[in-house]
C-alpha positions, -999 to 999 in steps of 0.1 A, spaced: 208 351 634 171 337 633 152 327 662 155 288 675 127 268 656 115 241 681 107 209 676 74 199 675 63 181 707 59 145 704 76 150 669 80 113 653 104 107 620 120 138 609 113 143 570 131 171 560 158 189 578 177 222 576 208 228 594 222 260 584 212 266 552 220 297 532 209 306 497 233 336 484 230 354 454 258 382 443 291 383 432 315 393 457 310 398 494 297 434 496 273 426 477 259 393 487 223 387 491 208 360 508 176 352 497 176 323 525 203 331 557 211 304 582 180 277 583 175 258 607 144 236 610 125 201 613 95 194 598 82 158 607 65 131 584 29 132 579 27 170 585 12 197 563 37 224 568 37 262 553 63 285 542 42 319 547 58 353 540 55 385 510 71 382 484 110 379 483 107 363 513 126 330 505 99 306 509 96 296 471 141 293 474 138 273 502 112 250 484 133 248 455 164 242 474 143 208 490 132 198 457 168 202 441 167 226 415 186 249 438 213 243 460 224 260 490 253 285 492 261 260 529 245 243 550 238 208 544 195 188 536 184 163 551 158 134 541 147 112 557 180 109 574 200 112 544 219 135 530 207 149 499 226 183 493 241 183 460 216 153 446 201 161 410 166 166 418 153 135 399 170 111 422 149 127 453 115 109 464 100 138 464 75 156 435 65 196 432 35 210 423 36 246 411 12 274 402 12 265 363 4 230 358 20 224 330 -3 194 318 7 182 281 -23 195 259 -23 167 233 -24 138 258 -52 126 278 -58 131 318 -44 93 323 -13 97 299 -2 130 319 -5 112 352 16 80 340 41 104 319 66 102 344 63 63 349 64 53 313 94 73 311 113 51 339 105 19 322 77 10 346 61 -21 331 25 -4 316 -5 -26 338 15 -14 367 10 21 351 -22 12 348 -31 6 386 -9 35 394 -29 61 374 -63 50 380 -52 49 426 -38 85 416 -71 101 402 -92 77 422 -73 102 459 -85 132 439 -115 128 426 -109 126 387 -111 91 379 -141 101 356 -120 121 334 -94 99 324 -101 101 289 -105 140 287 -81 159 274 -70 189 298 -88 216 275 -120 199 284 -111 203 325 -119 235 344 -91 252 361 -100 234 397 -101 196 373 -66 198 362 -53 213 395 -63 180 404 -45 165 373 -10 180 382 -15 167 420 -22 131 407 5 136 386 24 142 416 10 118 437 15 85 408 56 88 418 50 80 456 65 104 470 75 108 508 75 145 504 48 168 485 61 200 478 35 227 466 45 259 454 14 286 458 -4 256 434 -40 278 438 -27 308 429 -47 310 397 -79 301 404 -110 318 420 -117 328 452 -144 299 458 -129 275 437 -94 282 457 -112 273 492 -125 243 483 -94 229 469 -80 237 501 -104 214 515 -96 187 494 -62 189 497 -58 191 533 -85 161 536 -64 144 510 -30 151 528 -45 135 560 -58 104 544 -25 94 525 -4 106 555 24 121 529 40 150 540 30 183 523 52 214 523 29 242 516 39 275 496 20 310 501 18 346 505 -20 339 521 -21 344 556 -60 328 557 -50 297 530 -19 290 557 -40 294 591 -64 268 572 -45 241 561 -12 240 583 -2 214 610 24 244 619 40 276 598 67 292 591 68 329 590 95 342 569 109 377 561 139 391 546 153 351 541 149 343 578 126 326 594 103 349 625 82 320 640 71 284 638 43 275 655 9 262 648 -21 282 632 -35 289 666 -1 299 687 13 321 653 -23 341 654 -24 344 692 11 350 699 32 364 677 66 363 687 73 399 669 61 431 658 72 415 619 46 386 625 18 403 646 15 423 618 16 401 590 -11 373 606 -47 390 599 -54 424 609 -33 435 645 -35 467 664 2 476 670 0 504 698 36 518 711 35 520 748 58 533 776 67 515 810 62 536 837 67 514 866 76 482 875 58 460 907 68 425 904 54 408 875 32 433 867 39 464 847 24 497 843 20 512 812 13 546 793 -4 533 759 -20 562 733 -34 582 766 -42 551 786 -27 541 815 -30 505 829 -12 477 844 -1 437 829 13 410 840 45 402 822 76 382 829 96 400 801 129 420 816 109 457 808 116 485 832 101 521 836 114 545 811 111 509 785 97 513 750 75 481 741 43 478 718 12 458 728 -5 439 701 -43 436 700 -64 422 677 -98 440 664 -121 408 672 -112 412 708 -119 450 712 -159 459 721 -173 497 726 -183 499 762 -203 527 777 -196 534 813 -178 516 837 -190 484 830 -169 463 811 -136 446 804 -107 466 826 -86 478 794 -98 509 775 -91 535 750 -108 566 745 -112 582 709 -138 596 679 -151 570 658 -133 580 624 -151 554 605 -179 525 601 -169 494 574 -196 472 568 -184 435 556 -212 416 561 -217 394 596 -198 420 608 -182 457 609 -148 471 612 -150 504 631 -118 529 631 -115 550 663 -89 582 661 -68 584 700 -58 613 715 -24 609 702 -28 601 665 -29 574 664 -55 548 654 -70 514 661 -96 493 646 -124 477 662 -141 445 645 -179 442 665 -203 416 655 -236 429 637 -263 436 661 -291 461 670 -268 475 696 -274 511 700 -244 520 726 -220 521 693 -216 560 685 -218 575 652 -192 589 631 -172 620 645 -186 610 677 -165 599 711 -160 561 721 -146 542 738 -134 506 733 -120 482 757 -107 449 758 -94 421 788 -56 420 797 -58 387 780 -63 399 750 -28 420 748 1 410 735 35 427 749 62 428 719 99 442 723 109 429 687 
């Protein structure tokens, strides 16, 4: 069973919800997979909410399963209050805006973005004043003449989200939509969609693999693996506490060092961890003799020589130096194999040791993560 998905406090209007939902593929029992197993979530109106997770994961089936071109093995969709499971996709108010943008090459940026309405019937000045509000929101009013050959890949990403954004949706759903453009290009449509998403106050249901693109845009996330869904949180709880080894280790760069309880005071715990011994305060139900794994992120590890110095500390040889730019990533080999990682701002401090020498690297009690999952 997944974990609960709480609500989000002071949640308002529920847009979407999930109760149950499973997604099977297979033909007969024993062989059933399901791509999405036993959903349950809320996601409010006016949020900007992303489905995060590698691939397979069932973020893109659960996106198509709220957009209607799948439907759900059970479990029953909500929106906006209604039920929708089992309505065709076209009678949904809500648009999708995928990876390819599929603009039509012989007609111009305005006739793309008012394809849709001229093929309901909608009367064509109202078209009109539609089209030109659509690429005023994303910048491409100037283009509305230009054919899509004559855009770069960023302008007609633009395109296919006016295109979107002409039906009046109450739900924008975007499936990896940056996937093929460049690395700079990519962050500043980030921007301009998460600016964009705040000043028309639709709700955005976010698609992606990218653990940075998420962290940046999202109001909360969604952490998925294997179909099911590890966390929900916001950007700053799901990097600061992970709820699982799963997540902690798919959010940025983690430290995952197994330790052993060997004793037991209270609330705090002592603890055997690669050759260090130390104590934390924990409320979790560990006793000595316990296997758990503390998480620790490489920002918040600093080489210390001496006594002086955050309480927390691991002894090792520095295996190796990474230069990437404002700062670098050092690797440092413990006594017991294995290895952690050591991000240190760039400075003209000489205390860091050189390759194939001893270190040592410490951190606050803060800074630790306990995970039994």
């Amino acid at each position: 069973m997944p974990p609960d998905t709480p609500e989000p406090a002071g949640a308002s209007r529920v847009a979407i919800e999930l109760i149950d939902i499973r997604k099977a593929f297979g033909a007969s029992d024993d062989q059933t997979t399901y791509a999405v197993d036993r959903m349950n979530l809320k996601i409010r109106a006016g949020e900007f909410f992303t489905f995060l997770g590698p691939s397979g994961c069932g973020k893109t089936t659960t996106l198509r399963m709220i957009a209607g071109f799948e439907e759900p093995t059970s479990g029953r969709l909500l929106l906006d209050g209604k039920e929708v499971t089992g309505v065709p996709a076209h009678q949904r108010n809500v648009n999708t805006v995928f990876q390819s943008y599929a603009l039509f090459p012989h007609l111009n940026v305005g006739e793309n973005v008012g394809f849709g309405l001229s093929v309901k019937g909608v009367a064509k000045e109202e078209i009109r004043q539609r089209v030109k509000a659509a690429l005023e929101s994303v910048h491409m009013a100037h283009a509305i003449v230009r054919k899509p050959s004559a855009l770069s890949g960023g302008q007609q990403q633009r395109v296919a989200l006016a295109r979107a954004l002409v039906n009046r949706p109450s739900v924008l759903l975007l499936d990896e939509p940056f996937g093929a453009l460049d690395l700079k290009l990519r962050r500043e449509m980030q921007m301009e969609v998460k600016e964009m998403q705040r000043r028309l106050g639709i709700t955005f249901i976010f698609v992606t693999h990218d653990q940075e693109e998420a962290l940046t845009m999202s109001d909360r996330i969604a952490v998925m693996s294997n179909g099911v869904i590890q966390q929900v949180g916001g950007p700053v709880e799901i990097y600061e506490q992970p709820a699982n080894r799963f997540t902690a280790g798919f959010i940025g760069d983690m430290n995952l060092v197994e330790a052993r309880v060997t004793g037991r005071s209270g609330d705090r715990l002592a603890l055997d961890a690669a050759g260090s011994r130390f104590d934390l305060q924990s409320d979790l139900a560990l006793q000595p003799g316990d296997r758990c794994t503390l998480a620790i992120r490489p920002e918040a590890l600093h080489f210390v020589d001496g006594d002086a110095g955050p309480p927390i500390r691991f002894s090792g040889t520095l295996s190796e130096a990474v230069y990437i730019g404002t700062d670098t990533v050092y690797g440092l080999a413990l006594a017991d194999d294995s290895r952690l990682q050591a991000r240190v701002r760039n400075s003209r401090d000489r205390s860091i040791p050189q390759t194939g020498e001893p270190g040592v690297v410490a951190c606050a009690p803060s800074a630790i993560r306990i995970l039994t999952q």
